[in-house]
N, C-alpha and C positions, 0 to 999 in steps of 0.2 A: 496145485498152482498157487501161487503168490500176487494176488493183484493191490498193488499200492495206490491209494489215492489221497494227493498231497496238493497243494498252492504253495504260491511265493508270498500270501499274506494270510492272515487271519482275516473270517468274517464271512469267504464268500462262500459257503457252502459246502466243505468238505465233508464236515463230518454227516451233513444230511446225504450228501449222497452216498459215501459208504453204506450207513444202516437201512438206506433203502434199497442197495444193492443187495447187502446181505437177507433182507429179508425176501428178494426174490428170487435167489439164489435154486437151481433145481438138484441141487444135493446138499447135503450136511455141511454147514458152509463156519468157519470160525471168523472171528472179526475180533483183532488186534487193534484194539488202541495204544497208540503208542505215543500220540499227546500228551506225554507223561505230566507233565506240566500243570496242565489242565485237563485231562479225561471227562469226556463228557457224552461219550455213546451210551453211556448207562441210563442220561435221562431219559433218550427213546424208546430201551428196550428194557429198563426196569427189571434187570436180570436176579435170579438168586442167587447168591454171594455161597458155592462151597468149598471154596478153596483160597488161603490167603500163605504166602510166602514172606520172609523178609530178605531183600535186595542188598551187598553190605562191600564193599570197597575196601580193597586191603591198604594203610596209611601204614608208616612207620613210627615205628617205637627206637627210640634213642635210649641205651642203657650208658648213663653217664660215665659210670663206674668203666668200661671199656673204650668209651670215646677218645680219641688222642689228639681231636681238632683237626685233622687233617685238610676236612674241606674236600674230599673226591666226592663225595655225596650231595653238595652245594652243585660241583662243577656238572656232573652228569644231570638232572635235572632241568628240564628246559622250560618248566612252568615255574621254577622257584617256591616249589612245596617247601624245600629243605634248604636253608640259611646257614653257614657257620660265622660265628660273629668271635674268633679268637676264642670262644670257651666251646661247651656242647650245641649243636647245632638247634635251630627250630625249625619246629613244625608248625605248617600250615597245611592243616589236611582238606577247608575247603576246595584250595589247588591241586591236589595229589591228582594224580591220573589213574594211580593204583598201579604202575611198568614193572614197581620190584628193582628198578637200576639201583638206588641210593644200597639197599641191603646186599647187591651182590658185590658193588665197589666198596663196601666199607671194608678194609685191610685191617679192622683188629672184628670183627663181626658185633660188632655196638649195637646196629639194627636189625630188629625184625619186625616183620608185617604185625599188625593186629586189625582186627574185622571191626568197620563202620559202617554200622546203619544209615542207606540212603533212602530207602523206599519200602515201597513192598507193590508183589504181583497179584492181581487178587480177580478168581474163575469164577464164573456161573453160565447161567443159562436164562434167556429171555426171551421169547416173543417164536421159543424155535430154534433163536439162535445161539451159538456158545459163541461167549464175549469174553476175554484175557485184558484187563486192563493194566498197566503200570501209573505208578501213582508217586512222584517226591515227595520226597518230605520238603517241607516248607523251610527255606534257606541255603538248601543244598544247589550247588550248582551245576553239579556235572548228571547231566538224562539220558546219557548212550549207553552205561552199565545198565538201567531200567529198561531202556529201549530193546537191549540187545535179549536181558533176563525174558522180556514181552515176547520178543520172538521167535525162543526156543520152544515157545508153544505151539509152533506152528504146526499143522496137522499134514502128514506128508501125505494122504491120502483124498483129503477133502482140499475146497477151496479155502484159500485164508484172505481173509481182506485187511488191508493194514490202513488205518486211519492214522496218517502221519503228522508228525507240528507241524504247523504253516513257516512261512520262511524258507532260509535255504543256505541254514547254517547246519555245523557236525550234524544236532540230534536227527536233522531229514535226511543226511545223508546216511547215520546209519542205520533208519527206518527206513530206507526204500533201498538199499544194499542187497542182493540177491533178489528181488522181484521177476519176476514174470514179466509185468506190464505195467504201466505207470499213467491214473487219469490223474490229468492238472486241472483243478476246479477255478474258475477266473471269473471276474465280472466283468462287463463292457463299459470299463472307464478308464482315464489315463492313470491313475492307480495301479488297477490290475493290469492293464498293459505293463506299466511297468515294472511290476513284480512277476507277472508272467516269462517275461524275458528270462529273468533271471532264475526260474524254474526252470525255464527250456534248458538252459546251458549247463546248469546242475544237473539235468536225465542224459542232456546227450554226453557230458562226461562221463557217466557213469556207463552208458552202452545201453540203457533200457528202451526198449519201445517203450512209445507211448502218444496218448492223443488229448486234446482238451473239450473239457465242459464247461460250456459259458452258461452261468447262473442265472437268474432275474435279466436275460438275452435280450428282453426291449426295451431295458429301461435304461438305456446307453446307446453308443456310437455303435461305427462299425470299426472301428479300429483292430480292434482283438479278432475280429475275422478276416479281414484283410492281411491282420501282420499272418494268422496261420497260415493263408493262402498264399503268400508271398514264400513262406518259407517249407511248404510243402507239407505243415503239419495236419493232421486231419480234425473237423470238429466232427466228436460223436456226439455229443448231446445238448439241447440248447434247453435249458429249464426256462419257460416264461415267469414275467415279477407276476403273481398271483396272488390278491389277498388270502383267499382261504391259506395257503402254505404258508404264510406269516405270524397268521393267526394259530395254525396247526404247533406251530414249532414254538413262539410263546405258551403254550399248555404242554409244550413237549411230548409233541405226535408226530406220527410223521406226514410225508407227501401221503403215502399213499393211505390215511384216513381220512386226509383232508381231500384226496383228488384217487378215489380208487382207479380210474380208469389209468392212472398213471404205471400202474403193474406192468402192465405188457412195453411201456418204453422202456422199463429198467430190465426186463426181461431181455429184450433186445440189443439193450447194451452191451450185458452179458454175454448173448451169443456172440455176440460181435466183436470184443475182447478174450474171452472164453470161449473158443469155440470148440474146444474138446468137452464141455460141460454134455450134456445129456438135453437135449431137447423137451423129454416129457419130465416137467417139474411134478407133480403129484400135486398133493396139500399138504407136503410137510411142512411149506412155510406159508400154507394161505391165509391162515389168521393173522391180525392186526390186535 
């Protein structure tokens, strides 16, 4: 199973509640970060690092010597990676998408692909849990190659949790693309209202179930329960503002060292989302 847990902004808690999912997880549970952006589950879980890949987007290569100026390669490109300006064409491979059109349209074969380093995918294991993070490189702009490399890791037999970028542009769409279920983490302000929204309309285009967690729950209106009640959405979990959990998460710990009794609500949540998961969790992930 595939559970994604995303927002329409940065800030209100997602990645906390993935890795405290994952860590209640009652089977072997993997957790994708796919924040590539910013990855940041590793300060919770403090994982060992034994796997590192490099991530690489295929750009074109212009062999001048064959080039005849043509310009099909300008025309088929709809990001404008590739220019003809009367002589050999240019390149700008921060825009390439990596499609391959420009090398199949070129009529004397002037182009071929060559391999750019955009990232790298990097494995361990922390707290219990296996953790797959993607990582950009700094200036790169395209993170759905990353994203997508992040989620060939998924474990077809265990749960995978996908800690998706906030917003509710490409890279969330194509981190929460094939899911299972979909939690929208929101806070209760006209803010998250209204990036909420605009999460809602991104899951239901896409066909995913799914339900919202409102974060720090009293420290707001009611508005963000109201708009779900109105539109039939369900809330499954309402995290109260709590200092110790503020405090936990500046030392980068989680809820539940800060608030152990908190295990059996993430536990629940799970059944509740998961409900083919296995009811007797053991202690494979009882430590903190």
């Amino acid at each position: 199973m595939i559970l994604a847990v995303a927002s329409g902004k940065g800030g209100t808690g997602k990645t906390t509640v993935a890795v405290n999912l994952a860590l209640c997880s009652p089977k072997p549970v993997r957790l994708l970060d796919c924040d590539v952006e910013e990855p940041n589950c590793h300060i919770f879980l403090k994982p060992s690092i034994h796997a590192r890949e490099a991530v690489s987007l295929p750009v074109p290569f212009v062999d001048e010597a064959k080039c005849n100026a043509c310009g099909e390669c300008g025309r088929i490109c709809e990001f404008h990676a590739i220019v003809v300006l009367r002589t050999a064409p240019l390149v700008f491979p921060e825009l390439c998408h990596g499609c391959g059109g420009c090398a199949q349209v070129c009529p004397t074969g002037a182009i071929k692909e060559v391999a750019r380093e955009i990232g790298v995918v990097e494995a361990g294991v922390g707290k219990g849990v296996e953790i797959v993070q993607g990582r950009l490189n700094i200036g790169h702009p395209m993170s759905p190659p990353i994203i997508r490399a992040v989620k060939r890791h998924a474990s077809p037999e265990n749960l995978n949790i996908i800690d998706c970028p906030p917003g509710t542009s490409c890279p969330v769409v194509a981190a929460m693309r094939g899911s299972d279920n979909v939690l929208l983490v929101t806070e209760p302000t006209p803010f998250g209202l209204h990036d909420l929204k605009l999460a809602v309309e991104t899951v239901r285009q896409l066909g995913i179930p799914f339900g919202v967690i409102i974060n720090r729950a009293d420290s707001g209106d009611d508005r963000v329960a109201e708009y779900c009640h109105r539109e039939g959405i369900p809330v499954l979990l309402e995290i109260p503002e709590d200092r110790r959990i503020a405090e936990a998460y500046s030392r980068g710990e989680t809820i539940l060292e800060a608030i152990p009794e908190m295990r059996q609500v993430f536990i629940d949540l799970l059944a509740r989302v998961a409900p083919e998961l296995p009811r007797d969790r053991g202690e494979a992930h009882a430590e903190v």
